[in-house]
TORZA-906528 format. One record per residue (C-alpha): chain; x negated, z negated, y. Coordinates in steps of 0.001 Angstrom, whole numbers. Layout:
site kette A	east X	up Z	north Y
...
This chain:
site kette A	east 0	up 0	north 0
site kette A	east -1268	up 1269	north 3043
site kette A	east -2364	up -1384	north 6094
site kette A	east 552	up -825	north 8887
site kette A	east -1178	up 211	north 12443
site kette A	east -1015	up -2952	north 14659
site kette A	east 1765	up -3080	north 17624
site kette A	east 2096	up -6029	north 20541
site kette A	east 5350	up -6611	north 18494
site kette A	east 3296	up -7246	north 15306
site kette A	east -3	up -8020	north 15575
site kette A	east -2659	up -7665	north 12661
site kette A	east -3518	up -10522	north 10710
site kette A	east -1194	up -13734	north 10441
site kette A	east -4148	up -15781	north 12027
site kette A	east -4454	up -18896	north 14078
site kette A	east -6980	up -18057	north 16841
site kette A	east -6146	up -21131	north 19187
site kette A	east -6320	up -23603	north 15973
site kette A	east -9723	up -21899	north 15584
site kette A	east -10696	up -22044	north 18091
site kette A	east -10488	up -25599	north 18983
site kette A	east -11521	up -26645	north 15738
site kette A	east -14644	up -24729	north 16514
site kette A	east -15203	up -26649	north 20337
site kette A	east -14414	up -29901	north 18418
site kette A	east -17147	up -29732	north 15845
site kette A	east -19854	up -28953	north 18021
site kette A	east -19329	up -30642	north 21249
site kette A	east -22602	up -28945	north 22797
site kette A	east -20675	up -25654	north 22468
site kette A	east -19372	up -23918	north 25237
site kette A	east -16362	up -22338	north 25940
site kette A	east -17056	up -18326	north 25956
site kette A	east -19251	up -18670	north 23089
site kette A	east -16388	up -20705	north 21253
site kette A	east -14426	up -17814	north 22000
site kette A	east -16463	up -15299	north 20478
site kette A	east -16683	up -17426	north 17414
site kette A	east -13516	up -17616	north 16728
site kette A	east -12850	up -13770	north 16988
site kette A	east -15869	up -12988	north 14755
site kette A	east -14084	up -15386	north 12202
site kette A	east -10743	up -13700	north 13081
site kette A	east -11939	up -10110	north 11899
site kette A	east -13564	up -11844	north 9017
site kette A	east -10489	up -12497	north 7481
site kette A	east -8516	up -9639	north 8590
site kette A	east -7309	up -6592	north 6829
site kette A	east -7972	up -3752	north 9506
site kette A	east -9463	up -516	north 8521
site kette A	east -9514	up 1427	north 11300
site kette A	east -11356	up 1161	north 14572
site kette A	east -7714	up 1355	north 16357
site kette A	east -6883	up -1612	north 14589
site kette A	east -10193	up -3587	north 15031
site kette A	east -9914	up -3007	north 19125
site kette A	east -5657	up -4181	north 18585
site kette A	east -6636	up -7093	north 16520
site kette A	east -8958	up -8403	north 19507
site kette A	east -6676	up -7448	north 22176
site kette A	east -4146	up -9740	north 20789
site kette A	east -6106	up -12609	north 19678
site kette A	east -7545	up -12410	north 23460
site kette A	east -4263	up -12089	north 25039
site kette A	east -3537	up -15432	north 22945
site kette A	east -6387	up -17746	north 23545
site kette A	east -6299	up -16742	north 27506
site kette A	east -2935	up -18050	north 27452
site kette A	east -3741	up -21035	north 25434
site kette A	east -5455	up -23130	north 28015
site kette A	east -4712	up -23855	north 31739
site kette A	east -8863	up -22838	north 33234
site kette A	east -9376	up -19593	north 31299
site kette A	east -11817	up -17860	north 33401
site kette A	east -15133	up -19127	north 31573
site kette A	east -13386	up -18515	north 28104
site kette A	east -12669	up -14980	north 29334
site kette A	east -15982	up -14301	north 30416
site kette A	east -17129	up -14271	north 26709
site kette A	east -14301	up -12748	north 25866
site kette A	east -14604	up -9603	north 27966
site kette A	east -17814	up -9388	north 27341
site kette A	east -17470	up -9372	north 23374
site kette A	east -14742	up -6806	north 23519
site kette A	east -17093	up -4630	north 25578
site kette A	east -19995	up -5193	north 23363
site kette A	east -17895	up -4094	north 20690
site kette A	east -16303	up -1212	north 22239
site kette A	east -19466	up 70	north 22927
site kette A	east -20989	up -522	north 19037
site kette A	east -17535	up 1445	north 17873
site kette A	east -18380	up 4068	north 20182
site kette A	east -21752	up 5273	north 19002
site kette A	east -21838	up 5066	north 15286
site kette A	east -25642	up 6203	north 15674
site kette A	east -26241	up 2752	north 16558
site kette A	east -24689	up 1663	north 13734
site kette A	east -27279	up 3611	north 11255
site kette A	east -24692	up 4408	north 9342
site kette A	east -24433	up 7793	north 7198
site kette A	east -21356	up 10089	north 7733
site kette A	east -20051	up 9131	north 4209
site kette A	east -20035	up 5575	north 5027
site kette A	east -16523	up 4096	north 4994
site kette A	east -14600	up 1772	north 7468
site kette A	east -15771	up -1123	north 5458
site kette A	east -19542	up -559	north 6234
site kette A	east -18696	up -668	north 9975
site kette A	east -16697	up -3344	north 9797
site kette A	east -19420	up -5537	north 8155
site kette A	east -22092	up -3991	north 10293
site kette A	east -19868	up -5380	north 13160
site kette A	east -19455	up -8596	north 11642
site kette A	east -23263	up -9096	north 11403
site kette A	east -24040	up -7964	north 14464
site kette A	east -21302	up -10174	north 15999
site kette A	east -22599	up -13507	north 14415
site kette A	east -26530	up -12448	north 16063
site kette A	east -24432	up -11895	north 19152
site kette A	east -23211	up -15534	north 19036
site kette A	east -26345	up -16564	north 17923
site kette A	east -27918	up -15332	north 20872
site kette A	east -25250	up -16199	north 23373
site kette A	east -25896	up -20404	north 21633
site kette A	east -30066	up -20124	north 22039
site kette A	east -29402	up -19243	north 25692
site kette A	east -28876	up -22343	north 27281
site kette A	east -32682	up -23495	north 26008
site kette A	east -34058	up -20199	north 27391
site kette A	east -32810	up -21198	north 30900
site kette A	east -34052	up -24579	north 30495
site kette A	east -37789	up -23341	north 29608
site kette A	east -37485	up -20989	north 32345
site kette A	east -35627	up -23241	north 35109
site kette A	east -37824	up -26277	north 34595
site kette A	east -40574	up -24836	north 36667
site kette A	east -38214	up -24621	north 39561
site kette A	east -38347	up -28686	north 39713
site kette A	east -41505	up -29824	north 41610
site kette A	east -43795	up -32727	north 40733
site kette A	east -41746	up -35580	north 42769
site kette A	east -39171	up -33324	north 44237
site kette A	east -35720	up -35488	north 43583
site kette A	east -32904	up -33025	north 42291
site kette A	east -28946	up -33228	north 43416
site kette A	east -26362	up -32006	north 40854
site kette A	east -23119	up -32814	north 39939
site kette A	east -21903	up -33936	north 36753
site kette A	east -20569	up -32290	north 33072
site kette A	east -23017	up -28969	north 33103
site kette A	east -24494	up -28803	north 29867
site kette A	east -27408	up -26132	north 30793
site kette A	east -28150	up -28396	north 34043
site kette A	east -28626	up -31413	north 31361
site kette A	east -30834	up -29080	north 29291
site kette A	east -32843	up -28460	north 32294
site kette A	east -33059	up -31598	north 33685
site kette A	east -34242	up -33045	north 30028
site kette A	east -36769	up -29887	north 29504
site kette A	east -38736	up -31313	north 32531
site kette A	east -38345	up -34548	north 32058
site kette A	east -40493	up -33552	north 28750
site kette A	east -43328	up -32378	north 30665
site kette A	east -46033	up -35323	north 31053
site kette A	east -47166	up -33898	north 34380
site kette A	east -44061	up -33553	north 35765
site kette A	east -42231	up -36897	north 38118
site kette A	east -39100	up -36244	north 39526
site kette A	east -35701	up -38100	north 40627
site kette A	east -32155	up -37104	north 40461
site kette A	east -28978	up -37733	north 42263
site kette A	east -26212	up -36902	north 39853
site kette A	east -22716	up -36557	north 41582
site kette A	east -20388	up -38041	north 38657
site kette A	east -16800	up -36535	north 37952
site kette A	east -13816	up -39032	north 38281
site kette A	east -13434	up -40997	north 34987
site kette A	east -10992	up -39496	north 32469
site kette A	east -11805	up -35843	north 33570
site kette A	east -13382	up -33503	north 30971
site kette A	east -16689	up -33582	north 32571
site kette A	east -17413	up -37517	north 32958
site kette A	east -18226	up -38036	north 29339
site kette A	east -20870	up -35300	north 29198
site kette A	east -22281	up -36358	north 32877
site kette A	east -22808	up -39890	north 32191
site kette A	east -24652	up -38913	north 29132
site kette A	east -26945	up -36494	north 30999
site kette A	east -27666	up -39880	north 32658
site kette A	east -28769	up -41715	north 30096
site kette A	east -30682	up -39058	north 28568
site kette A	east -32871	up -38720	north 31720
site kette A	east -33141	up -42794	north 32001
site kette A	east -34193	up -42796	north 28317
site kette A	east -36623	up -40511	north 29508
site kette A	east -37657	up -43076	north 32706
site kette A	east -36218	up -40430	north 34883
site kette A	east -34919	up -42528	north 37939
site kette A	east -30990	up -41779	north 38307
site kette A	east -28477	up -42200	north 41226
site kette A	east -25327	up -42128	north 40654
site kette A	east -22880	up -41287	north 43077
site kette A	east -19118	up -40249	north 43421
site kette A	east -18405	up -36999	north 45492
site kette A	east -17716	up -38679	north 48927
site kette A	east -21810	up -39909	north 48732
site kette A	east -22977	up -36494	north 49396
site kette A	east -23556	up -35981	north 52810
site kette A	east -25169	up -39169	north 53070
site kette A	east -27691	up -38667	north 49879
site kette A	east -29102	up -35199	north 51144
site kette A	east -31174	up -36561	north 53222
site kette A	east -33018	up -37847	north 50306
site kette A	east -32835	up -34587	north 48191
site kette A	east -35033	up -31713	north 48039
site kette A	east -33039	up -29045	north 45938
site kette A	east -29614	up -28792	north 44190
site kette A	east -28679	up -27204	north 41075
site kette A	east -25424	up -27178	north 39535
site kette A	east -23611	up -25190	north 36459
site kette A	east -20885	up -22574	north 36812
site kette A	east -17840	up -21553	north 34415
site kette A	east -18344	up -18002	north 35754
site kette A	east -20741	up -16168	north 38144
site kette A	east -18049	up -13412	north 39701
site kette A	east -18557	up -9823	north 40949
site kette A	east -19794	up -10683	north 44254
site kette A	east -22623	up -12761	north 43235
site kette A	east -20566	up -16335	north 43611
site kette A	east -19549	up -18728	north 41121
site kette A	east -16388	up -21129	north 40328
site kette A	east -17522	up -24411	north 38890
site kette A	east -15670	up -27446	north 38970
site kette A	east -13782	up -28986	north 42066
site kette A	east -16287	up -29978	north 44353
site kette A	east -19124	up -27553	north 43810
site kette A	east -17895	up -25775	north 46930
site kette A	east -18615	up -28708	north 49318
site kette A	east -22078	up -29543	north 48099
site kette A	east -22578	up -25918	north 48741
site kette A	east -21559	up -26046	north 52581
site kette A	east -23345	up -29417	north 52964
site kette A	east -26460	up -28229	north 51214
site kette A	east -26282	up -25239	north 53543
site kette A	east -26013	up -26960	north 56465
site kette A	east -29190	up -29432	north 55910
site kette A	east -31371	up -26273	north 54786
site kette A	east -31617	up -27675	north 51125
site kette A	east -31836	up -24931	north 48461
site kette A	east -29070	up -24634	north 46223
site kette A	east -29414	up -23162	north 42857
site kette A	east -26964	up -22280	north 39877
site kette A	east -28094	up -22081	north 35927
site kette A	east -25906	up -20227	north 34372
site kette A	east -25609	up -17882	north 30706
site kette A	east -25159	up -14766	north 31355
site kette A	east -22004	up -14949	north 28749
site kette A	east -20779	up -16424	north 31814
site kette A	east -20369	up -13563	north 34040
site kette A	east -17128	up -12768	north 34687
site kette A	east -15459	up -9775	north 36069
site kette A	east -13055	up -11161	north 39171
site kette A	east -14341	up -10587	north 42760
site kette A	east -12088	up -13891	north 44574
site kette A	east -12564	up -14106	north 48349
site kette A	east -10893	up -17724	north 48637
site kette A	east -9768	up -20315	north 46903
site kette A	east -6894	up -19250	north 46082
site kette A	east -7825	up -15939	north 44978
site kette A	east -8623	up -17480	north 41278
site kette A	east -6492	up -16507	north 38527
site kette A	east -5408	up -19948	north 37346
site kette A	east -2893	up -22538	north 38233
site kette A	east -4227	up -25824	north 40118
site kette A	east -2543	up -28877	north 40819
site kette A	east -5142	up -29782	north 43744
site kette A	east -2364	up -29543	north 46793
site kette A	east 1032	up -30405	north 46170
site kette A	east 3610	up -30849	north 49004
site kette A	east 6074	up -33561	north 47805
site kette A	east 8582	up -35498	north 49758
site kette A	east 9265	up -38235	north 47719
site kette A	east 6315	up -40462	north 45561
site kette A	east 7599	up -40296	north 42367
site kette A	east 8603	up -37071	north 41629
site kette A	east 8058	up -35766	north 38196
site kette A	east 7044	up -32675	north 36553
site kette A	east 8642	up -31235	north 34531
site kette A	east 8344	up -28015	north 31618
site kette A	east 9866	up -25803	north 34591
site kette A	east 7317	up -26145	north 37047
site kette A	east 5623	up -22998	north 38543
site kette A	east 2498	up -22016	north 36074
site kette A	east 3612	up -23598	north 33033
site kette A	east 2772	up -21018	north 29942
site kette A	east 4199	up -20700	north 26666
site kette A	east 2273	up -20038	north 23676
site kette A	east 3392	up -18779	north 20314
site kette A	east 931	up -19225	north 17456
site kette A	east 2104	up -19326	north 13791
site kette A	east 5505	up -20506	north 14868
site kette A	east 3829	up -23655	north 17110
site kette A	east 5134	up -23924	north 21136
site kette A	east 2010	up -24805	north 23313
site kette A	east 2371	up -25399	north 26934
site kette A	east -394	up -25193	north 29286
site kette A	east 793	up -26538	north 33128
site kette A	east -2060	up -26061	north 35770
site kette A	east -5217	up -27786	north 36282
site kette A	east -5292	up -31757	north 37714
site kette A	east -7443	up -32050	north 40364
site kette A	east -9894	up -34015	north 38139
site kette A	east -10340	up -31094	north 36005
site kette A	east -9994	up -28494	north 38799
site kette A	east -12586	up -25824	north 39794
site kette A	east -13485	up -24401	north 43301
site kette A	east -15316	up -21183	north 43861
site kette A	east -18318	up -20841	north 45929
site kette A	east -19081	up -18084	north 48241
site kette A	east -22893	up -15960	north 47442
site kette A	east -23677	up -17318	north 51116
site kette A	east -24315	up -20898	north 49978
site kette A	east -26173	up -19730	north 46732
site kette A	east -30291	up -19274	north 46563
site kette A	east -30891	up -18212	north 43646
site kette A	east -28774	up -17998	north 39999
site kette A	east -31210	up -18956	north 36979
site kette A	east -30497	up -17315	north 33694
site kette A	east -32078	up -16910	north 30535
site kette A	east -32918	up -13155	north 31496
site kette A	east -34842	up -14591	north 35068
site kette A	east -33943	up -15225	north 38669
site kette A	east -31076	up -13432	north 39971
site kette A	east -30344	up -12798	north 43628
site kette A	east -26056	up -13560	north 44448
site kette A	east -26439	up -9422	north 45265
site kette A	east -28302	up -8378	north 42206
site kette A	east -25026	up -10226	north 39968
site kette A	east -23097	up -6982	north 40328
site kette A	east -25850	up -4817	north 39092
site kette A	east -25950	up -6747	north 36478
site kette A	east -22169	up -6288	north 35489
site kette A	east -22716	up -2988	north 36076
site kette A	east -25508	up -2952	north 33689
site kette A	east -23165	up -4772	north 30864
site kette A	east -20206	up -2629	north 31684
site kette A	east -20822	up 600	north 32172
């Protein structure tokens, strides 16, 4: 019995990708969100039955459409993504590269793309230790360091030169409000560096202005460097920018370049995500409810999900190219200009 073509009214295979998603992020906590992504598609055309390239690029469509929808902040997850889609696009398109012979069959493509996906992840995962070998120079002997909290490749950094024996540094470390999805992984960046006698200030957001006086550089994370050479990292990010601007202090972003993302925003509220960061009420206990503007359904394997906007602990801002000095990635330095050359590089 022949394998029916894929539609958007039924989708090819009968698989969970949010379930697999999230079991994926849960059992490696150091993983990130785009390269979760591309995990769990890998492991979705694992255990599908297409057999045709048309049903290969439909099968990813779909499972993309769904895990976008999943979750409230999708613009990080889409950035890997995109950019997996693409790479594969590209693969299917010049079966040269494949070094396959003409009377290879589907199947030999499809497990040449399964291979070549898994080195993909595998590549996207060892990134975050390139940038850290690579960024750690950037931190001078006794230079003291401003970044705000929950970046993974910032902690990586941070620890890679706190490694180096000839190397004596301080940080400030701007921590995100407790119970936001960032606080755990800042205030264990923290102790890392003290266990490494790395002398640590914390400080909540408002401290800022008045610590810069003190600090020589900043370097924060991003969940996606956009089109124009900016990034969107999370609430906050934006004002240490301006402030860092303003005293002359260098501001610099590590970031994967699985994290590029293709949206060009030219405000704040130009992002493509719901944020509960201003809302106008007239009483003080009103209540949301499943109606509110922004809430998303999601259907997988029978299972309602609903995904309202962001809270403002958990909220992102996006910061203008102006602000930024320099983005560090595992490929080098990148000027905010040079970021759509780079796109253009990876999409066309």
């Amino acid at each position: 019995m022949s394998t029916p073509t894929p539609t958007a009214e039924k989708p090819l295979p009968d698989f969970d990708i949010v379930s697999t998603y999230r079991s994926i992020l849960a059992a490696d906590h150091d993983l990130t969100m785009p390269v979760a992504a591309i995990e769990a598609l890998v492991e979705a055309i694992s255990q599908s039955s297409v057999s045709t390239i048309a049903e290969t690029l439909a099968l990813l469509e779909h499972h993309t459409s769904t895990l976008k929808s999943s979750i409230s902040n999708h613009i990080s997850l889409s950035a890997g993504t995109d950019l997996f889609q693409r790479y594969l696009i590209t693969t299917l398109n010049r079966p040269a590269a494949l070094n396959l012979g003409p009377s290879d069959d589907f199947r030999a493509v499809r497990n040449h793309l399964l291979s070549n996906g898994r080195l993909f992840v595998e590549r996207a995962k060892q990134s975050r230790e390139k940038i850290a070998s690579f960024g750690k120079h950037f931190i001078r002997d006794g230079a003291t360091v401003l970044t705000n909290g929950g970046s993974r490749v910032v902690g990586a950094l941070l620890r890679r030169a706190a490694e180096s024996s000839t190397m004596r540094f301080r940080v400030v470390y701007v921590i995100s409000p407790s119970g936001s999805s960032d606080s755990k992984e800042g205030h264990q960046t923290v102790s890392d560096l003290r266990a490494h006698n790395v002398p640590v200030a914390t400080i909540p957001d408002s401290a800022v202005a008045y610590s810069l006086g003190k600090v020589d550089m900043v370097i924060v994370g991003a969940e996606g460097v956009v089109e124009n050479g900016g990034i969107i990292s999370r609430l906050g990010t934006y004002q240490i920018g301006l402030l860092a601007k303003s005293k002359g202090k260098p501001f610099y972003v590590v970031a994967e370049s699985h994290k590029f993302v293709r949206l060009y925003p030219l405000s704040q509220f130009d992002l493509p995500i719901k944020q509960k960061v201003l809302e106008f009420k007239t009483t003080d206990n009103a209540k949301d409810t499943a109606e509110d503007e922004g809430v998303a359904d999601v259907h997988a394997k029978g299972t309602q999900t609903k995904c309202s906007g962001l809270h403002p602990d958990d909220a992102v801002d996006f910061t203008p190219p102006d602000l930024i000095s320099g983005i560090i990635t595992e490929s080098g330095v990148l000027t905010p200009s040079a970021v759509s050359e780079e796109l253009i590089k990876i999409w066309f």
